[in-house]
C-alpha positions in Angstrom: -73.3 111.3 -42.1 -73.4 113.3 -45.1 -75.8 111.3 -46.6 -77.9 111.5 -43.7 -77.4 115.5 -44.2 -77.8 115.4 -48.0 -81.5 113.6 -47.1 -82.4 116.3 -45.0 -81.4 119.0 -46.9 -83.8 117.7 -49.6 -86.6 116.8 -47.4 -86.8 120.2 -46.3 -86.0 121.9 -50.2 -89.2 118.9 -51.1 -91.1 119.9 -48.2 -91.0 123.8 -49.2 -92.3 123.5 -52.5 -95.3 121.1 -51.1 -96.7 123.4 -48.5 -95.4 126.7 -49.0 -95.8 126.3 -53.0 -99.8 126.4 -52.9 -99.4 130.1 -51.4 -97.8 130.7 -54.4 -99.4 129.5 -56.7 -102.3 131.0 -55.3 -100.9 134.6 -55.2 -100.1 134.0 -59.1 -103.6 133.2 -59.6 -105.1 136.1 -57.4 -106.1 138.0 -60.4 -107.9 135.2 -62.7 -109.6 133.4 -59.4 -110.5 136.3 -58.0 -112.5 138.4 -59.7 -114.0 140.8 -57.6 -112.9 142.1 -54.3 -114.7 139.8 -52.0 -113.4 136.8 -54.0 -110.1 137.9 -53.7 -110.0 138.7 -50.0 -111.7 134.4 -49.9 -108.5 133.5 -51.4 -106.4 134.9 -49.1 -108.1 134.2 -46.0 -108.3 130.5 -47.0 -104.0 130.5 -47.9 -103.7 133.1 -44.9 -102.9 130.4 -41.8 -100.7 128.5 -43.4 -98.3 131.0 -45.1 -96.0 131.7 -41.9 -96.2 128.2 -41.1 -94.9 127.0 -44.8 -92.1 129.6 -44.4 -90.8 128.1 -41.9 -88.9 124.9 -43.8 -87.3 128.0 -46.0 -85.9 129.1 -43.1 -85.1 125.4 -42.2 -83.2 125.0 -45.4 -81.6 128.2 -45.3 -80.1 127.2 -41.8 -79.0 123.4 -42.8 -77.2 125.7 -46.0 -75.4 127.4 -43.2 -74.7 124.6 -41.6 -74.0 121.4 -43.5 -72.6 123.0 -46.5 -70.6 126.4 -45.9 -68.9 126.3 -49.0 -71.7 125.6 -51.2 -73.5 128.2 -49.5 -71.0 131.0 -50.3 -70.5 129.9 -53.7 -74.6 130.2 -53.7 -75.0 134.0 -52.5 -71.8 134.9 -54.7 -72.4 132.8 -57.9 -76.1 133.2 -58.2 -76.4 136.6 -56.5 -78.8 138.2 -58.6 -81.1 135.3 -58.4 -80.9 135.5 -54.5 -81.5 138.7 -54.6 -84.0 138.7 -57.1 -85.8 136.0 -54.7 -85.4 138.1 -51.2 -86.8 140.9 -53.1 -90.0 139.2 -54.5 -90.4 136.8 -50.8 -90.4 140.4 -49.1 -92.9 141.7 -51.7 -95.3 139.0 -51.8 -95.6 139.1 -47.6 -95.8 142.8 -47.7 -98.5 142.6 -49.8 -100.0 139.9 -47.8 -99.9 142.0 -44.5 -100.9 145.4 -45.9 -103.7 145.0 -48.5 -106.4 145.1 -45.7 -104.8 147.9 -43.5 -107.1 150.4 -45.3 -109.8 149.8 -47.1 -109.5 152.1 -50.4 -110.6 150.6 -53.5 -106.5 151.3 -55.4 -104.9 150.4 -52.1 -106.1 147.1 -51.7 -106.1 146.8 -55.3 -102.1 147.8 -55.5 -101.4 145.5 -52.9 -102.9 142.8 -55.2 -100.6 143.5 -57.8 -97.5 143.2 -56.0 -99.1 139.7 -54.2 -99.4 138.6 -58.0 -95.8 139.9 -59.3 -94.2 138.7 -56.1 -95.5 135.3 -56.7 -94.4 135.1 -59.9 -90.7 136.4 -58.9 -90.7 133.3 -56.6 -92.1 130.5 -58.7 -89.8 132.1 -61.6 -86.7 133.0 -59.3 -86.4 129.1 -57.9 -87.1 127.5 -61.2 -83.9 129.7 -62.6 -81.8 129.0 -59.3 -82.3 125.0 -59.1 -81.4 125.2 -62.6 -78.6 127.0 -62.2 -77.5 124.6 -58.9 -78.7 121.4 -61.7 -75.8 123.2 -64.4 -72.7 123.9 -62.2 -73.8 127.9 -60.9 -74.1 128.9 -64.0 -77.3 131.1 -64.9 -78.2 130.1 -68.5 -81.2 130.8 -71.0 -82.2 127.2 -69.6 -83.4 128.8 -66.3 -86.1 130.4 -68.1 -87.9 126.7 -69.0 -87.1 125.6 -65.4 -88.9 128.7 -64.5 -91.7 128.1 -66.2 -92.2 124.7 -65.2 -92.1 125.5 -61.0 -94.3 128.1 -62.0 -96.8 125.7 -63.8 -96.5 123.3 -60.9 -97.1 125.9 -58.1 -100.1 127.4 -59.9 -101.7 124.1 -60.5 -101.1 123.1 -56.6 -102.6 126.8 -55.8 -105.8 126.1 -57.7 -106.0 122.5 -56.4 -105.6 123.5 -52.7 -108.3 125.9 -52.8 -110.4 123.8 -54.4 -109.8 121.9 -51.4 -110.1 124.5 -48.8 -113.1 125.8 -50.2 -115.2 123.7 -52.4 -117.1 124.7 -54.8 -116.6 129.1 -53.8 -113.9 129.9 -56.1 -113.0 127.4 -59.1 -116.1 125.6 -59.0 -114.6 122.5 -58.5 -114.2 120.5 -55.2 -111.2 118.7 -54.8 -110.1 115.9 -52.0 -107.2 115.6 -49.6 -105.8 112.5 -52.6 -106.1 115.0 -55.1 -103.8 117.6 -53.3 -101.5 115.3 -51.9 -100.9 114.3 -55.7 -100.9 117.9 -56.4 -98.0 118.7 -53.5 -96.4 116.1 -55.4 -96.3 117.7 -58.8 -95.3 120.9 -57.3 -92.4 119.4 -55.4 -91.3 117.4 -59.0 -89.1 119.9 -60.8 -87.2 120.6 -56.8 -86.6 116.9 -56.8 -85.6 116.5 -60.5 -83.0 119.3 -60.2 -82.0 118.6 -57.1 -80.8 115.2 -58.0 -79.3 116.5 -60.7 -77.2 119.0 -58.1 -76.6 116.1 -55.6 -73.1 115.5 -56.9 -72.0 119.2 -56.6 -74.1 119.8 -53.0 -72.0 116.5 -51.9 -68.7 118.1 -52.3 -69.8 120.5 -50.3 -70.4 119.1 -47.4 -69.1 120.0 -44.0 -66.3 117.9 -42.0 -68.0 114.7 -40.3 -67.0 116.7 -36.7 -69.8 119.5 -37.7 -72.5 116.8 -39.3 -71.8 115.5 -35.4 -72.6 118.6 -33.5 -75.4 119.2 -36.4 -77.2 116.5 -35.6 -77.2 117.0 -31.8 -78.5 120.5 -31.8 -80.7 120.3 -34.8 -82.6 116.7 -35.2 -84.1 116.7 -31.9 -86.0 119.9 -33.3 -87.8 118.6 -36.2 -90.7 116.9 -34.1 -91.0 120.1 -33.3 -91.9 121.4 -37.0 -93.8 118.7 -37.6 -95.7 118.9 -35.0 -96.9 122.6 -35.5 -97.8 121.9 -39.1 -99.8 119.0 -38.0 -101.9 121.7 -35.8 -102.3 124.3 -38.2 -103.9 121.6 -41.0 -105.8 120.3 -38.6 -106.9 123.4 -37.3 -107.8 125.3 -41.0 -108.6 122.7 -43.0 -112.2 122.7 -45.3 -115.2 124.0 -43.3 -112.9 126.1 -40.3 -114.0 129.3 -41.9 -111.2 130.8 -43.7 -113.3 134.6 -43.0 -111.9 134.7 -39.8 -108.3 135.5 -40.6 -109.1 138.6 -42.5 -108.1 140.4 -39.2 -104.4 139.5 -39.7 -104.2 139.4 -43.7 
């Protein structure tokens, strides 16, 4: 059973970085892809359905955290607590600036909320390179998280730029891009996860909760992940290329 936990656990830490790391990307890239106003509020719209949606496994993770490995989750918040906070700090930036930029339309309002999209993108992408290297090295924050920052953050802002050259072909980089080419792209964003992750198995399996929990885990959560799936299945097939991304400006 705690195999079966470890598995899910890193299907969900995988399937995070996948979906929800093209929004980030994307917010780092905001300034250099969009260039102008308009262009910028394209490249929100287009990432704009899918953000709550990709949140969601975070919140997945952060529950089977609770759940299937109490210890390792205290030794998380306490050990690595300025990363966590560091991390809420830049996740509540980044959607603050996602929800406010259009709720007035001055010229340095929209523009400030821009900014703080940008530099809480970059908190992310940086913030979980440094934690799963920390997690990777025994919860210990070292010089090292730095690199692994900078790689999550090169993954994520090559998935951002690939999935809107997906989403809308041709508008903002020029380039058009297939579903093959962002599947391969989800896969390089979800790399450095699955590379320190492994590299964290031993520690997360220690953790684990007695076999009597995995049980009463598995009833109340599995049956739930259809569920999940299923709602992701709706919203990409609902806003994928051509379902004019213009129509969410309302909301973001």
């Amino acid at each position: 059973m705690d195999i079966l936990w470890f598995g899910v656990f890193a299907v969900l830490v995988l399937g995070y970085f996948a979906l929800e790391g093209f929004d980030i990307g994307l917010g780092m890239l905001l300034p250099f892809l969009g260039r102008t106003r308009e262009g910028r509020d394209r490249i929100v719209a287009a990432m704009a359905p899918f953000v709550l949606a990709n949140e969601v496994w975070l919140v997945a993770v952060a529950g089977v955290l609770f759940g299937a490995y109490p210890r390792a989750e205290g030794e998380v918040l306490f050990g690595l607590y300025p990363l966590v906070v560091a991390l809420l700090v830049s996740w509540i930036l980044r959607d603050a600036g996602l929800w406010f930029r259009r709720r007035l339309d001055g010229r340095a309002w929209r523009t400030g909320w821009d900014c703080i999209i940008c530099l809480g993108s970059y908190g992310l992408a940086f913030g979980w390179g440094a934690a799963l290297v920390a997690l990777a090295s025994g919860m210990s924050i070292t010089p090292l998280g730095l690199a692994g920052g900078v790689a999550v953050a090169a993954a994520l802002a090559f998935h951002g730029w690939t999935f809107v050259s997906w989403r809308l072909p041709g508008r903002v980089t020029g380039a058009r891009r297939g579903g093959r080419a962002l599947l391969a792209s989800a896969c390089v964003a979800a790399a450095p996860a699955a590379a320190l992750l492994a590299g964290a198995a031993p520690w997360i399996l220690d953790h684990t909760a007695p076999a009597d929990t995995l049980n009463v885990l598995s009833i109340m959560i599995l049956p739930l992940a259809p569920i999940m799936l299923a709602g992701q299945v709706w919203v990409w097939r609902a806003f994928g290329p051509g379902r004019a991304p213009e129509r969410t400006l309302s909301f973001f």
